[in-house]
Structure formats: structure tokens, C-alpha cells
C-alpha positions as CSV (number, residue, x, y, z in Angstrom):
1,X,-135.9,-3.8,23.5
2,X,-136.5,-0.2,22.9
3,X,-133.5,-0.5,20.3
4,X,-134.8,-2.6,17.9
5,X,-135.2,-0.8,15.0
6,X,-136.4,-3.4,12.7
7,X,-138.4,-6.9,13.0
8,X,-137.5,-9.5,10.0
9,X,-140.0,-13.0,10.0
10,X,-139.2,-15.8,8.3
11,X,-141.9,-18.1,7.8
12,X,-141.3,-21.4,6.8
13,X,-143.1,-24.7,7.4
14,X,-140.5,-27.9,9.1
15,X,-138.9,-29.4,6.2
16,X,-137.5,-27.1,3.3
17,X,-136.7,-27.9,-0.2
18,X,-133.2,-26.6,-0.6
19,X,-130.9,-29.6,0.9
20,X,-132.2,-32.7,2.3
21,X,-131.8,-32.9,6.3
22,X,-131.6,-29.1,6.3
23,X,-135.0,-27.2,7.4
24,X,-136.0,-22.9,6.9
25,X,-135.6,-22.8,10.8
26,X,-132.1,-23.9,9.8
27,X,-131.5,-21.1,7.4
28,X,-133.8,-18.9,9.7
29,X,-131.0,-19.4,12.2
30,X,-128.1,-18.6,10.0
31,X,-129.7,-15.2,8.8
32,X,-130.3,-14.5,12.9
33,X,-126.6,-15.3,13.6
34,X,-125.6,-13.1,10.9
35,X,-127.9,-10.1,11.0
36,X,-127.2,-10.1,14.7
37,X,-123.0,-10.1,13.8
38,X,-124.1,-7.1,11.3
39,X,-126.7,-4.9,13.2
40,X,-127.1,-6.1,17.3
41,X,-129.7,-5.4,18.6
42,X,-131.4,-3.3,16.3
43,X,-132.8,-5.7,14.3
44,X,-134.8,-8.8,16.0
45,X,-135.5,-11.9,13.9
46,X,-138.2,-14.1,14.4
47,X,-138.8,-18.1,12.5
48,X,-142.5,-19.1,12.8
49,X,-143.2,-22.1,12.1
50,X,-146.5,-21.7,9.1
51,X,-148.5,-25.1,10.3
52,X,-152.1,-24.4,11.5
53,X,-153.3,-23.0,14.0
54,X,-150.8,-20.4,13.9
55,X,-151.3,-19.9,10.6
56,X,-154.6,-18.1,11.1
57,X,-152.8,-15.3,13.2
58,X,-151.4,-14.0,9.6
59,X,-154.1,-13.6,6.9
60,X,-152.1,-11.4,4.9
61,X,-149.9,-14.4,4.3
62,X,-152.4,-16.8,3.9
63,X,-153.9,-14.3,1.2
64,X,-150.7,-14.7,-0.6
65,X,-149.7,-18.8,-0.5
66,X,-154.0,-18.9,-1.5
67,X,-153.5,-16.8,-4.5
68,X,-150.6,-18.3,-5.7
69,X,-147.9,-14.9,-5.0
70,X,-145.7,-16.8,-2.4
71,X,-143.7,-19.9,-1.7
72,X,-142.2,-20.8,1.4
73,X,-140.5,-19.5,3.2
74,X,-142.2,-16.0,3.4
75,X,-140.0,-13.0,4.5
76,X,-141.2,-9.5,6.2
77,X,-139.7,-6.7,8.0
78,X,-141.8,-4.9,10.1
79,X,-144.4,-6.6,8.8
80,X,-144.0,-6.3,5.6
81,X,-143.6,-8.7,2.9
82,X,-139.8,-8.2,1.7
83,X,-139.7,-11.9,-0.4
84,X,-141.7,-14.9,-1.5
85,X,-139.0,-16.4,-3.3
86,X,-138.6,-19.4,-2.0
87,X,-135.3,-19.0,-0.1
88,X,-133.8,-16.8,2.5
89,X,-131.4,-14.4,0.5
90,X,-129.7,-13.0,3.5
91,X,-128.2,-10.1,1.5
92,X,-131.3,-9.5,0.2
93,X,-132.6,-9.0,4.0
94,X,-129.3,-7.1,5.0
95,X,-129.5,-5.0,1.4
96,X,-133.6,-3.9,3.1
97,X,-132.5,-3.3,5.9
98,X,-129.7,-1.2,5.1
99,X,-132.3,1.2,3.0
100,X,-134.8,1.5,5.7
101,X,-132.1,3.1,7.8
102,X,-130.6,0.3,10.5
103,X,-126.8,1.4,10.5
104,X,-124.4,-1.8,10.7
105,X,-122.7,-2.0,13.9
């Protein structure tokens, strides 16, 4: 635990937009099987599902879907917001965390 160097979040809600039968805990799972093959253990990724209650443990978040500044699915490292584009650009992600200093394995 005490190697993890960054934390990535995707937040996404259970159905996404992108293909049909395909969800953001989908792609959520493709960018943890392929930050994993590029960093280990530094970096740990996390998919929360956005539905309420848990919702309310992330105002910040909130704060952005409410004023209109983010789409799902929500991206942040270290818990910070890195994209609201609407997509999980995974070399976008690996790009981030590349200039925040996590060294590819």
C-alpha cells in the first residue's frame, strides 16, 4: 500500500453512452488492467458507481454535474478532477500521470 503513488477515480453511473451493452465500470476496468500493465502498484484505480447515497460523499462532484462543467464519467487523480469529458481517455490518464512523476514500470 505504502507504494501507491497516485489514486485515479472514475465515476460513472451503470449504463454509459458510448456502445450499447457496454457500461463506464466496463471502461473503468480496461483503464485498471492497463494502468496496472504500465505503472504496478503505484498507481491504484478506483470505479464508483455515482447513484445516491454515495453520491453525497463527493460534493465537489456534485458541484460540477449541478453547474453544468461535467458529464459522466468524472475522472480524478488524487482527488483531483483530471476530465469531465465524457469518456475515459486512458492516455489522457497515463499522459497525467506520467507528469505528476509515477515512472512506468
Amino acid at each position: 500500500m505504502e507504494n501507491i503513488k497516485a489514486k485515479v477515480t472514475i465515476f460513472g453511473v451503470p449504463v454509459a453512452g458510448c456502445k450499447p451493452g457496454k457500461t463506464w465500470k466496463d471502461a473503468a476496468n480496461l483503464a485498471k488492467n492497463w494502468l496496472t500493465l504500465r505503472f504496478g502498484e503505484q498507481v491504484q484505480v478506483e470505479y464508483i458507481e455515482f447513484l445516491p447515497p454515495k453520491w453525497k460523499e463527493f460534493p465537489k462532484i456534485i458541484d460540477l454535474i449541478n453547474k453544468g462543467e461535467a458529464k459522466i464519467p468524472i475522472i480524478t487523480v488524487n482527488d483531483e478532477v483530471l476530465a469531465t469529458a465524457g469518456k475515459v481517455d486512458i492516455s489522457q490518464i497515463e499522459k497525467h500521470l506520467l507528469n505528476v512523476g509515477v515512472n512506468r514500470i
